[in-house]
C-alpha positions as CSV (number, residue, x, y, z in Angstrom):
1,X,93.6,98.0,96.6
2,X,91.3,100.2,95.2
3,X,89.0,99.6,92.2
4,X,89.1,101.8,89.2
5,X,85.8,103.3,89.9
6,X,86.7,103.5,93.7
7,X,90.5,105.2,92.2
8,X,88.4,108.1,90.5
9,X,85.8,108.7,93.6
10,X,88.7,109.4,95.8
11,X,90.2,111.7,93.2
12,X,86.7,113.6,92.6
13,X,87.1,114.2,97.0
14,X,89.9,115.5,96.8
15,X,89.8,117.4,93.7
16,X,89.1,120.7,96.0
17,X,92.3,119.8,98.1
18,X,95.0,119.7,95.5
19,X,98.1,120.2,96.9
20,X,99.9,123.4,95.1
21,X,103.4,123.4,93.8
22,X,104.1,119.8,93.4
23,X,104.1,117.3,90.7
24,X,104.7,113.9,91.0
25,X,106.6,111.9,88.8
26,X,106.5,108.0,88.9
27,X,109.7,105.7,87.0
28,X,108.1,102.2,85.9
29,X,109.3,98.8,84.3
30,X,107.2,96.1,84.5
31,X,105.7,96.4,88.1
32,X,102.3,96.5,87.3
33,X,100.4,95.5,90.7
34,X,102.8,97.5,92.7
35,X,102.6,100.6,90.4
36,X,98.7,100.3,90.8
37,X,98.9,100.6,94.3
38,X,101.7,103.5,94.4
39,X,99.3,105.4,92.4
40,X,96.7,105.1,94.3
41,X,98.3,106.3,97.4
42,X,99.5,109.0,95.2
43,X,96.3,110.4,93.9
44,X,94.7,110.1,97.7
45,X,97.7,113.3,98.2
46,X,96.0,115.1,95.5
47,X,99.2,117.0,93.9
48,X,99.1,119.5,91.2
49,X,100.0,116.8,88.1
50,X,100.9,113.5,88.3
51,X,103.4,112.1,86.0
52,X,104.3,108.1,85.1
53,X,107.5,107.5,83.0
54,X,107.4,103.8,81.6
55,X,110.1,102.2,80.6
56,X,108.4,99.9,78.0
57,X,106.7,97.9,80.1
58,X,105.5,94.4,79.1
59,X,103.2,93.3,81.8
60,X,100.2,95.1,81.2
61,X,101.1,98.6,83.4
62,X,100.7,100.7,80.2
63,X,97.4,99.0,79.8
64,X,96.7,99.9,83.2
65,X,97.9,103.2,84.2
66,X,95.3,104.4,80.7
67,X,92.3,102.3,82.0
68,X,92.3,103.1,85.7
69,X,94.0,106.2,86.0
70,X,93.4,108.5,83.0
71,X,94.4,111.7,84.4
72,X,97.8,110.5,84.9
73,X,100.0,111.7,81.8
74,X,101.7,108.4,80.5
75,X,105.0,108.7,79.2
76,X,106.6,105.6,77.2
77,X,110.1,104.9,76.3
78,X,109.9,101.5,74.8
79,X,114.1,102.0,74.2
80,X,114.4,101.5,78.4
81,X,117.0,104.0,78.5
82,X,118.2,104.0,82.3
83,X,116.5,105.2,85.5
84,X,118.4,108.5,85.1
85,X,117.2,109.5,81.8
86,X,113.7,108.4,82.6
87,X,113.7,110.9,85.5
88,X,115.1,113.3,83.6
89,X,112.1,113.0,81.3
90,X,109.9,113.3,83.9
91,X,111.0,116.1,85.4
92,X,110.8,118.2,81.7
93,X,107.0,117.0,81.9
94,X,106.2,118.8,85.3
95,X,105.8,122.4,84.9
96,X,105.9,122.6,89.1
97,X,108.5,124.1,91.2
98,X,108.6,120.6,93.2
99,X,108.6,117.4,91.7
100,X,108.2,114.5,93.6
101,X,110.3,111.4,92.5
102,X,109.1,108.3,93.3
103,X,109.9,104.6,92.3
104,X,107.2,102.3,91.6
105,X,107.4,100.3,94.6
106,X,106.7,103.2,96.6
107,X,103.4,104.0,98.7
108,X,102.5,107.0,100.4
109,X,101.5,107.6,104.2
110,X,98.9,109.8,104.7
111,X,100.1,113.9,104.3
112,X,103.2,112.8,103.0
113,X,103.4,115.6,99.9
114,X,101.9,118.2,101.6
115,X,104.3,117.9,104.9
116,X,107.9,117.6,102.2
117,X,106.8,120.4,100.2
118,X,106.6,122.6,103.8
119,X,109.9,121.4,104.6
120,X,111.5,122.1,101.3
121,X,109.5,125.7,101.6
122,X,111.2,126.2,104.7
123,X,115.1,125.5,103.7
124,X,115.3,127.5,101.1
125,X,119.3,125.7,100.3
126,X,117.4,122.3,100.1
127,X,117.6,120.8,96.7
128,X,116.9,118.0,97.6
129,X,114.7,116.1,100.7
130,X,114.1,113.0,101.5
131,X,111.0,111.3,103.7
132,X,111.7,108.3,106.3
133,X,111.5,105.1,104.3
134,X,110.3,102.6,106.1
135,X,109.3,98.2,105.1
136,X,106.3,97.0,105.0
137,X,105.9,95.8,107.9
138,X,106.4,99.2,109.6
139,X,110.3,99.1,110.4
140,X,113.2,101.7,109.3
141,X,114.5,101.2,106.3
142,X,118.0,103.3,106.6
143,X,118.1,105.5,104.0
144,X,121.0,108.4,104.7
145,X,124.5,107.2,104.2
146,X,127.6,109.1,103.7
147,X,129.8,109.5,99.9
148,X,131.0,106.5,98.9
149,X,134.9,105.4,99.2
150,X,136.6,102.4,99.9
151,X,135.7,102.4,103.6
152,X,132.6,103.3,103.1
153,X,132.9,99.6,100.5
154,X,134.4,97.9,104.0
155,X,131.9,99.5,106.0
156,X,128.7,98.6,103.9
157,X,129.9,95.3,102.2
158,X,131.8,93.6,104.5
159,X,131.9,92.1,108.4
160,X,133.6,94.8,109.2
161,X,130.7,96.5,109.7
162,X,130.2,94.8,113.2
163,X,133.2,96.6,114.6
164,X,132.6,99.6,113.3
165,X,130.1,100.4,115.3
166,X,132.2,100.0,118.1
167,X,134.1,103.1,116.8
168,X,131.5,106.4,118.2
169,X,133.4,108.5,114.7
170,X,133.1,105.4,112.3
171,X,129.3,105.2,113.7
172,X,128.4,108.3,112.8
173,X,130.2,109.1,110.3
174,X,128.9,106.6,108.2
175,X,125.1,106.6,110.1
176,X,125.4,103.4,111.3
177,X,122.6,102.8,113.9
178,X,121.7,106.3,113.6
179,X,117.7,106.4,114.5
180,X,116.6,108.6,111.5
181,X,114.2,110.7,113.6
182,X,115.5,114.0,113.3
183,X,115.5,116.3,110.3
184,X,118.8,117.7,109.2
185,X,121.6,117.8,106.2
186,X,122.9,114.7,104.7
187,X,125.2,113.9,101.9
188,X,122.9,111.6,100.1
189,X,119.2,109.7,100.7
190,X,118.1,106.7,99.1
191,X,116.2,107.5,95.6
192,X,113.2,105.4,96.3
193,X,111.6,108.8,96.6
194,X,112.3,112.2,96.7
195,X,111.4,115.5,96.7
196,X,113.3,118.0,94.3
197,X,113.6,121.7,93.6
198,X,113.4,122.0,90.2
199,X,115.7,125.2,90.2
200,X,118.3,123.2,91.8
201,X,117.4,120.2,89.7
202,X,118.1,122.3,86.7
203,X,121.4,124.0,87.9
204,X,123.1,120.3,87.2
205,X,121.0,119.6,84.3
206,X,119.5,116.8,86.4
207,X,120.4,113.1,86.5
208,X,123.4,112.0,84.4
209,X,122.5,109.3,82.3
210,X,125.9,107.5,81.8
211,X,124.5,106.0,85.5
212,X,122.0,103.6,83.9
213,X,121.0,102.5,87.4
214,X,122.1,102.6,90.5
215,X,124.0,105.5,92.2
216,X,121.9,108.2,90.2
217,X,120.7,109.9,93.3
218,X,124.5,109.4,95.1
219,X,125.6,111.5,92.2
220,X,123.3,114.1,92.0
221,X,123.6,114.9,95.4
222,X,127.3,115.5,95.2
223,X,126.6,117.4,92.2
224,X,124.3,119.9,94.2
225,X,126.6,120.0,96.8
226,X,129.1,121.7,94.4
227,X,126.4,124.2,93.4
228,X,125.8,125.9,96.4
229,X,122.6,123.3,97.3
230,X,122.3,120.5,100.3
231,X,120.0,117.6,100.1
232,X,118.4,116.8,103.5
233,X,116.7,114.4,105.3
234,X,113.2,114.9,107.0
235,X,111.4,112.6,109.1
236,X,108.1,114.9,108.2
237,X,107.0,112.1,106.4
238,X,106.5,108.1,105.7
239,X,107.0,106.5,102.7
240,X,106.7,102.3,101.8
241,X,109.2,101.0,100.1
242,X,109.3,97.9,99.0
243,X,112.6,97.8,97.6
244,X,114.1,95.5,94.4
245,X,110.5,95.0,92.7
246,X,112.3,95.9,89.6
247,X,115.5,94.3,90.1
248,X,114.3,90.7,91.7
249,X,114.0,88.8,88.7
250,X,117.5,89.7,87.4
251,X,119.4,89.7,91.0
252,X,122.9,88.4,90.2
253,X,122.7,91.2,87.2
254,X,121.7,93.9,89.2
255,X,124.2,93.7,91.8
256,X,127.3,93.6,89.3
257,X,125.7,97.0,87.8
258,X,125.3,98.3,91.5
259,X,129.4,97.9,91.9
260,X,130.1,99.3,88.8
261,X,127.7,102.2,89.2
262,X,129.7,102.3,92.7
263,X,132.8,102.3,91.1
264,X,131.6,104.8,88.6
265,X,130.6,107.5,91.1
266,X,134.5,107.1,92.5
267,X,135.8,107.3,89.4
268,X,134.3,110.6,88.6
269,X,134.6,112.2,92.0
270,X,137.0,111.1,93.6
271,X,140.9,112.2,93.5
272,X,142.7,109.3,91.2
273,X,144.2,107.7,94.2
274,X,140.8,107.0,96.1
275,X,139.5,105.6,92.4
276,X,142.3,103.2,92.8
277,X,141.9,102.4,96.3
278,X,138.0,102.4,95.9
279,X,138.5,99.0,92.7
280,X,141.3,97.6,94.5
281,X,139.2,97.4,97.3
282,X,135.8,96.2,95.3
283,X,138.3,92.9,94.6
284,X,139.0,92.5,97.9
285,X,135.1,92.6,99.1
286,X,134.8,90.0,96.1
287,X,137.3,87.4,96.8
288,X,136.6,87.4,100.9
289,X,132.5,87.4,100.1
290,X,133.2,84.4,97.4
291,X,135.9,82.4,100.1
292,X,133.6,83.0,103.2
293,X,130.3,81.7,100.8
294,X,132.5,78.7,99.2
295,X,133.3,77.5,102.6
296,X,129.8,77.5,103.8
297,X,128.3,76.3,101.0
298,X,128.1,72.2,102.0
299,X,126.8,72.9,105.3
300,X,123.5,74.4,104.1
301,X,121.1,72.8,106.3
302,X,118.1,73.2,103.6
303,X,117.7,73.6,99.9
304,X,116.7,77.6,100.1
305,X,120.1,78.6,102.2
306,X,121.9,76.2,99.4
307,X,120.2,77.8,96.3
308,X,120.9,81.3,97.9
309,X,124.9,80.7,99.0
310,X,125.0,79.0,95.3
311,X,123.6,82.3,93.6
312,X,126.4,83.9,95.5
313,X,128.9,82.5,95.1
314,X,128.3,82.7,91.3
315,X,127.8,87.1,92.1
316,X,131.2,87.1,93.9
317,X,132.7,85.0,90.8
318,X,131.6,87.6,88.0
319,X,132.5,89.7,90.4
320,X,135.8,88.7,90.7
321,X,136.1,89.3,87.0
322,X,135.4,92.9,86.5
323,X,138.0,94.9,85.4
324,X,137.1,97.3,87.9
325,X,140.4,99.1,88.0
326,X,140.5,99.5,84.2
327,X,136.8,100.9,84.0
328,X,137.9,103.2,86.4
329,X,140.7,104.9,84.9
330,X,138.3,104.8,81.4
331,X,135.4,106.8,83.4
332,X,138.1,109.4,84.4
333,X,139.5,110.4,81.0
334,X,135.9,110.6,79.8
335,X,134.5,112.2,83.2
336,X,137.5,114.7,82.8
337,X,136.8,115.9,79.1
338,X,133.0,116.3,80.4
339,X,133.7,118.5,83.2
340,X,136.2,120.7,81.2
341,X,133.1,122.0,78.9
342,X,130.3,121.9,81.9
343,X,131.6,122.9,85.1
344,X,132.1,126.3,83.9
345,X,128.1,126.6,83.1
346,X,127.5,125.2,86.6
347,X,129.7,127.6,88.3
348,X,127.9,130.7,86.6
349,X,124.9,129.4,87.9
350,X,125.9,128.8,91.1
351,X,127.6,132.9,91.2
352,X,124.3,133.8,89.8
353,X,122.2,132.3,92.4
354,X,124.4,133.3,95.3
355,X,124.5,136.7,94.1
356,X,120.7,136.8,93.6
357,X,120.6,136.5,97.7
C-alpha cells in the first residue's frame, strides 16, 4: 500500500502518460482500506479524470479519498441511493467518451485501461467490455454468464449444476467451465468493473435505478442489446476482485435482494409465462436449499460449518417467504407503463445511429 506522499509521486510519473479518452469512475460505501488501495492501482493507469461516488460513507473513506488523493473529484450522496443511481452519477461527472466502472474492491493489473480502451476502439458495436476478473490469489473468477431464466436459477443455484456440465449445449450455453481466455460477444459480464461507451451508455439513459443492487449490469446489458449495442468480453486485461466487501457485513440481507433483483430483471424482460416459471422456480431453489441445509445441520463437525449451515438455513427461511410471484406480476404492470413512454425514444436513437453508418 502506498503512502500518501508515495500516492502523489507516482501520479507526478506518470502525469506525462495520461491515458486519453477514459475516465474512471469509482462506487463506494464504507470500504475504506480497500478503496485506498483500488485507487492507488488506479492512478498508477494514469486516465484522463478519475471520479469516486460515495455513498455516505461512515468509516473514514470521505476523510480519506480528500487527504491522500486530492485530485480525485469526490462525489457524496449521504441518502445511499442504490448502486445504479450512484453510477449513473458518475458517469454525468465524466466528460470522456469511456468511463471505466469500477467497484471499490477492485485493483488494477498493470495496462489494464490503456489495453480496454483499444479494444472498445476497435469494436466499434461494443457498449460495453469487460476485463478477466480474477481472486486474489491469482485464479478465474467467472464472470460471463448467459440472461437469466429459471434454468439459468437451476443451473446457478442448485446441484443441478453438476450434471449440467455433462450436457456439451447446457455447458456452453450457460459458460460453465468455459476458460475465459478468448475475447468475444457475451450477453452480460459481472459489474465489478467495466468499461462503457458513453454514447451507448446514454442511448438507455444508463442504469435503472428501481435495481437498487444487484442485477444493474444484467439489465443494462439487455437493454443495449435492444439498441443495436453488444457488450463483450476481453481477456486484454486483469482486474482483482475481491468480491462482497460491501455486502459481508449484511450477508443474509444481501442475498434476499440478489433474488429479488433476479426476479426483477424476469419480471421486466421476460414474456409473463417465464416471470412465472422464473418465481415458481426461486421457491423451489428455496425449500430444496433450506431441506438439504436442515438435514445437515446436526452433523456439523465444528462450530464454523454450524454457524454457516445455521445462517442458512435462516436465508432459505426468509426466502421461503417472499412473495416472489406477487412482486413479479407488480414489476410488470409498472415495467409495462414505463416502456410504453420510453421505448419509443430508444428506438429513434437506435434508427438514428444505424442510419448514421
Amino acid at each position: 500500500m502506498l503512502t500518501p506522499s508515495r500516492t502523489e509521486s507516482v501520479a507526478n510519473d506518470v502525469e506525462d502518460d495520461v491515458v486519453d479518452g477514459v475516465a474512471v469512475a469509482v462506487i463506494s460505501y464504507n470500504t475504506c482500506d480497500i478503496l485506498r488501495d483500488c485507487l492507488t492501482s488506479v492512478m498508477l493507469e494514469a486516465p484522463t479524470a478519475v471520479v469516486v461516488v460515495d455513498n455516505g460513507s461512515t468509516d473514514g473513506s470521505i476523510e480519506m479519498v480528500r487527504r491522500e488523493f486530492p485530485a480525485v473529484r469526490l462525489v457524496i450522496d449521504p441518502t445511499n441511493p442504490g448502486y445504479g443511481a450512484a453510477a449513473n452519477r458518475a458517469v454525468t461527472e465524466c466528460a470522456m467518451p469511456y468511463i471505466l466502472l469500477l467497484n471499490s474492491d477492485t485493483i488494477l493489473h498493470p495496462g489494464s485501461i490503456a489495453a480496454l480502451r483499444d479494444y472498445m476502439e476497435q469494436h466499434h458495436d461494443a457498449g460495453v467490455v469487460g476485463p478477466r476478473l480474477v481472486n486474489p490469489d491469482g485464479s478465474l473468477q467467472p464472470s460471463c454468464f448467459a440472461f437469466p431464466s429459471a434454468a439459468f436459477l437451476f443451473v446457478e443455484h442448485s446441484p443441478f449444476r453438476a450434471a449440467a456440465r455433462l450436457l456439451p449445449r447446457v455447458r456452453r450455453h450457460f459458460f460453465i467451465g468455459w476458460p475465459h481466455t478468448e475475447p468475444r460477444a457475451v450477453p452480460w459480464v459481472v459489474g465489478a468493473a467495466l468499461l462503457i461507451r458513453r454514447e451507448a451508455f446514454d442511448a438507455v439513459d444508463g442504469f435503472d435505478v428501481s435495481f437498487h443492487m444487484y442485477y444493474e449490469e444484467v439489465d443494462l446489458a439487455y437493454r443495449m442489446e435492444a439498441a443495436g449495442w453488444t457488450t463483450h468480453f476481453a481477456p486484454v486485461a486483469d482486474v482483482t476482485h475481491l468480491g462482497g466487501a460491501t455486502t459481508a457485513r449484511t450477508w443474509s440481507a444481501m442475498r434476499v435482494r440478489y433474488f429479488r433483483s433476479l426476479s426483477r430483471f424476469c419480471a421486466m424482460h421476460s414474456s409473463r409465462g417465464a416471470a412465472t416459471r422464473l418465481a415458481l422456480a426461486l421457491h423451489v431453489v428455496a425449500a430444496g436449499k433450506l431441506v438439504l441445509d436442515e438435514v445437515r445441520r446436526p452433523f456439523a463437525r465444528d462450530a464454523e460449518r454450524r454457524r454457516d449451515l445455521e445462517a442458512r438455513v435462516a436465508l432459505w427461511r426468509e426466502l421461503v417467504q417472499v412473495p416472489f410471484l406477487r412482486e413479479a406480476r407488480e414489476v410488470r404492470a409498472n415495467h409495462s407503463r414505463q416502456v410504453r413512454t420510453g421505448v419509443a425514444r430508444i428506438s429513434a436513437r437506435a434508427s438514428a445511429r444505424a442510419s448514421a453508418r
